[in-house]
ROTORDREN-212348 format. One line per 3 residues: number of its first residue (from 1); for each residue x, y, z of N, C-alpha, C, O. Coordinates in nm, 3 decimals. Each point is the difference from the previous one (the first is absolute). Example, Ala and Ser with C-alpha at 12.3 -4.5 7.8 and 13.67 -1.06 7.14 Angstrom:
REM residues 2
1 = 1.319:-0.569:0.780:-0.089:0.119:0.000:0.090:0.120:0.000:0.104:-0.002:0.066  -0.139:0.107:-0.138:0.082:0.119:0.006:-0.077:0.109:0.073:0.051:0.111:0.017
***
This chain:
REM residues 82
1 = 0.085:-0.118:0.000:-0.085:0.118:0.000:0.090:0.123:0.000:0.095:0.016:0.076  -0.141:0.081:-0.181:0.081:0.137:-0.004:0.046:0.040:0.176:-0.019:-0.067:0.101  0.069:0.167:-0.114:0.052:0.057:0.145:-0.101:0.144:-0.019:-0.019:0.069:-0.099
4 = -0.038:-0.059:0.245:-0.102:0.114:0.006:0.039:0.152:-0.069:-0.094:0.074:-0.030  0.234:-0.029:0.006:0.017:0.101:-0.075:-0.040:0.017:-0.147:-0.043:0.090:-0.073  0.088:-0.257:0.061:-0.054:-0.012:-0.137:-0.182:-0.016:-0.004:-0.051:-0.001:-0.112
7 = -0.006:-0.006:0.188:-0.111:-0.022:0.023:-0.042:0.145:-0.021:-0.032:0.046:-0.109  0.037:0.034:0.245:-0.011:0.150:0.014:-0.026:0.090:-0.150:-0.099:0.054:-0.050  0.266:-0.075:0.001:0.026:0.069:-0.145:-0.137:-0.076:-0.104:-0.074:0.084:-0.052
10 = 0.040:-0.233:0.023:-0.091:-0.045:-0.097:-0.165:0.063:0.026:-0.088:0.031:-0.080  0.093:-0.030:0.205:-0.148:0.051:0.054:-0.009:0.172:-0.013:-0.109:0.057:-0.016  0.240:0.018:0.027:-0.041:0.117:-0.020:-0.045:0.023:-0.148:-0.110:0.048:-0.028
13 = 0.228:-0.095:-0.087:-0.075:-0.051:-0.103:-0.112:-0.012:-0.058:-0.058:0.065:-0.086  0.033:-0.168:0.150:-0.150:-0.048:-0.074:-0.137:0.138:0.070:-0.081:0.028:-0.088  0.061:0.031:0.193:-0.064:0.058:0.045:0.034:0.131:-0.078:-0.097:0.075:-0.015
16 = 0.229:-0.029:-0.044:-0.001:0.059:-0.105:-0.041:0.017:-0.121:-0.035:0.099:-0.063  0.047:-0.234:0.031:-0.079:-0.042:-0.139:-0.156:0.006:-0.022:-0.061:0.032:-0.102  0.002:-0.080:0.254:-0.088:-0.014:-0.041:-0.110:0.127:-0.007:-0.106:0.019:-0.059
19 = 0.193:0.059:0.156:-0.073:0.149:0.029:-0.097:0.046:0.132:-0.045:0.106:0.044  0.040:-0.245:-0.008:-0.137:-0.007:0.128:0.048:-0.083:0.096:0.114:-0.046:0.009  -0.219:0.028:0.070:0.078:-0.099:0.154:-0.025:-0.159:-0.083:-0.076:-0.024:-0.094
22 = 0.151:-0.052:0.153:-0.054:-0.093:-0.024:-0.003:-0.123:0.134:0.049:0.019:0.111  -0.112:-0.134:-0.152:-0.037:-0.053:0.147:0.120:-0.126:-0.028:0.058:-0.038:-0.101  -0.055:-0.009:0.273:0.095:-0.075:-0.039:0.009:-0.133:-0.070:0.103:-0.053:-0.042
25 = -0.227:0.008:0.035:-0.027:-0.107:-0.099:0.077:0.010:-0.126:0.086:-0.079:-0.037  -0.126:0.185:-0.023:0.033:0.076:-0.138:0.150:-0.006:-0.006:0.060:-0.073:-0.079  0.003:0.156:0.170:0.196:-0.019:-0.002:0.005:-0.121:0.001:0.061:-0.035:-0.101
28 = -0.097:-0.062:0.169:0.062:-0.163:0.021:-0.008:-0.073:-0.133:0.084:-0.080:-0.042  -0.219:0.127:-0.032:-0.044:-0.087:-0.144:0.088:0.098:-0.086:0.066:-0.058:-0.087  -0.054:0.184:0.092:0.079:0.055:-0.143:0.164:-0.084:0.019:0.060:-0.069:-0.083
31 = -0.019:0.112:0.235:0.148:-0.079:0.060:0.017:-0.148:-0.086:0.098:-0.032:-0.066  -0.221:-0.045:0.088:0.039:-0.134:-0.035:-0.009:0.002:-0.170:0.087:-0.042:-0.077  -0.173:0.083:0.054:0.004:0.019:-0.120:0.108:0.046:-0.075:0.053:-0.080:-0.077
34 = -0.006:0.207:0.086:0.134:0.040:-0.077:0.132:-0.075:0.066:0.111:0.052:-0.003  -0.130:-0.145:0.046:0.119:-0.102:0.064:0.056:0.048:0.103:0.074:-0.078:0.062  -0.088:0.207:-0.016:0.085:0.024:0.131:0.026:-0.121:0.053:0.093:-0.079:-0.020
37 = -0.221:0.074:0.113:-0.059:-0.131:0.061:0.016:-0.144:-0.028:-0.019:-0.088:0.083  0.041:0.076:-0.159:0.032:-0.134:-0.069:-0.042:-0.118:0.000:-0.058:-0.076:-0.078  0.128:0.072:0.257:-0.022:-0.107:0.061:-0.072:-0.016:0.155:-0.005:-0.081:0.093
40 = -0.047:0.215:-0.132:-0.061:0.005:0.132:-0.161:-0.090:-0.062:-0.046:-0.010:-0.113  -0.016:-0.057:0.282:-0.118:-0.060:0.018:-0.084:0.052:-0.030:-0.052:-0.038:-0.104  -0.021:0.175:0.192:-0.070:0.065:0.012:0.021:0.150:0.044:-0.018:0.059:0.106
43 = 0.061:-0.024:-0.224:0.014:0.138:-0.037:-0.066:0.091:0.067:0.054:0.109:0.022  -0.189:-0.139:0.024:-0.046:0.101:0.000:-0.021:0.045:0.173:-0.032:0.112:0.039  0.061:-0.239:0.055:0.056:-0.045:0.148:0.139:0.119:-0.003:0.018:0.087:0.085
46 = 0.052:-0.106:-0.180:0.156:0.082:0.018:-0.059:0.081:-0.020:0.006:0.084:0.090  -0.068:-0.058:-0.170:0.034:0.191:-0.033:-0.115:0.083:0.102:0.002:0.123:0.000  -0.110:-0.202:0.093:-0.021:0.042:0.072:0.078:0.020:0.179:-0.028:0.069:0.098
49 = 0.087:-0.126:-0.115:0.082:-0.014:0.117:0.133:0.088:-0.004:0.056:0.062:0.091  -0.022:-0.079:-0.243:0.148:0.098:-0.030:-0.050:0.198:0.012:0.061:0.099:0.041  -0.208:-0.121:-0.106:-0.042:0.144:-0.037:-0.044:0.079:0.159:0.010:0.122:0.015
52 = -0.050:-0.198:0.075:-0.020:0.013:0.114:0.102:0.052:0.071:-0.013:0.093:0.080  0.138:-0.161:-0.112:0.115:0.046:0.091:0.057:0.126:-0.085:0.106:0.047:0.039  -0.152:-0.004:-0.124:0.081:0.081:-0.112:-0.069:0.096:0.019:0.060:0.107:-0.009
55 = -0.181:-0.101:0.035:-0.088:0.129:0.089:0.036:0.072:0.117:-0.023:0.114:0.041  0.077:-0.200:-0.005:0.013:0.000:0.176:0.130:0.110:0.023:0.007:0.094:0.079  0.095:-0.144:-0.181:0.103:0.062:0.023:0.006:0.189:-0.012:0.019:0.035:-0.116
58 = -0.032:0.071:0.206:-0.030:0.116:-0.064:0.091:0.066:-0.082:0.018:0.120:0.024  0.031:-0.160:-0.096:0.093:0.061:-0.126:-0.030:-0.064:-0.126:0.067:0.029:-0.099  -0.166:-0.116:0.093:-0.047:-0.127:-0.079:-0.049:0.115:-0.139:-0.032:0.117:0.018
61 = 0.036:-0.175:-0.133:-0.060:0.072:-0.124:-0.155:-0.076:0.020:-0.071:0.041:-0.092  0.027:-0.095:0.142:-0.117:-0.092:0.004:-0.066:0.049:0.120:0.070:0.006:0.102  -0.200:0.033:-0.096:-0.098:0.013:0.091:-0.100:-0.088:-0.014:-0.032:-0.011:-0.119
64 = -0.057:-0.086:0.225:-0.138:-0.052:0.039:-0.100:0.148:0.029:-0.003:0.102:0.070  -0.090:-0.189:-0.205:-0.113:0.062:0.009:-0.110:-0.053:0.034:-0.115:0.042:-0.010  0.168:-0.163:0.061:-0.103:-0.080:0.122:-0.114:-0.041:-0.121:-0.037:0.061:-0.100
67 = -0.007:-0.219:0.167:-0.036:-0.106:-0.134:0.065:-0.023:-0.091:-0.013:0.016:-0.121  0.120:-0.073:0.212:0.115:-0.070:-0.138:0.028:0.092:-0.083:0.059:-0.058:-0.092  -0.069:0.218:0.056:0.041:0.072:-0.140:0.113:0.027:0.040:0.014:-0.023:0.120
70 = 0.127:0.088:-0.200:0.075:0.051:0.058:0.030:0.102:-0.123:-0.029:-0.042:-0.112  0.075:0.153:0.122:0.040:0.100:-0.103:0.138:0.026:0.035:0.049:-0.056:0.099  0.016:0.132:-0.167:0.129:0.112:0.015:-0.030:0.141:0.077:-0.078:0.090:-0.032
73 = 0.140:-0.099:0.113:0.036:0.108:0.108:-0.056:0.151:-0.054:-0.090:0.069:0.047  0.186:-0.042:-0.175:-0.037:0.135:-0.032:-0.097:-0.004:-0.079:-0.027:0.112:-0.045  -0.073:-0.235:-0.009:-0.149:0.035:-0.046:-0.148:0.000:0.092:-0.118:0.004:-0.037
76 = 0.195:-0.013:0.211:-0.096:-0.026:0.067:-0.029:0.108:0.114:-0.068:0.012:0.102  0.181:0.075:-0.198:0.024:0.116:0.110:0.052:0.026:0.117:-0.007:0.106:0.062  0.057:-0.203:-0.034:0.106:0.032:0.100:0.140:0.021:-0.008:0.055:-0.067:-0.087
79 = 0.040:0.167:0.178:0.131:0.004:-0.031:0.057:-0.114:0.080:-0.045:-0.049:0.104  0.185:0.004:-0.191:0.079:-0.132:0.081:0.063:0.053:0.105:0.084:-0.073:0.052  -0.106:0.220:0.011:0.131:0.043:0.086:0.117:0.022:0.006:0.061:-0.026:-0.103
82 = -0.004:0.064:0.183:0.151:0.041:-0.033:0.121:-0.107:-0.020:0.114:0.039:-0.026
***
C-alpha cells in the first residue's frame, strides 16, 4: 500500500479534479480503479479511515464535511493557519 504522503498528494488531486467534495466511498473506488490501490481489499474501508486521519491533522489540505464528504481546505473556506 502507497505511503500516506503519497496518499495525501493523490487525494488532494483527485478533489481537484473533480471540483466538489467527494465522499469517501468515491476516493476508495476512483483509488482502486486508477491502480493506486491495486491491491488493496476494500478500498473504500482505507480511504475512509486514511481520510479521517488526514482531516484531523490541522495543517491537512483536506477538511470533513461530515457524512463521509471530504473537500480541499481552500474550497471550504477555511484557512490552514500559520
Amino acid at each position: 500500500m502507497p505511503r500516506p504522503d503519497r496518499f495525501r498528494k493523490r487525494v488532494v488531486a483527485l478533489l481537484r479534479e473533480a471540483g466538489r467534495p467527494l465522499h469517501y466511498t468515491e476516493v476508495g473506488r476512483l483509488l482502486k480503479e486508477e491502480g493506486f490501490w491495486a491491491r488493496v481489499r476494500e478500498p473504500e474501508k482505507i480511504a475512509k479511515v486514511r481520510l479521517s486521519a488526514l482531516a484531523r491533522w490541522e495543517r491537512s489540505p483536506v477538511v470533513a464535511l461530515g457524512n463521509g464528504l471530504y473537500a480541499l481546505r481552500e474550497e471550504a473556506g477555511t484557512n490552514p493557519g500559520p
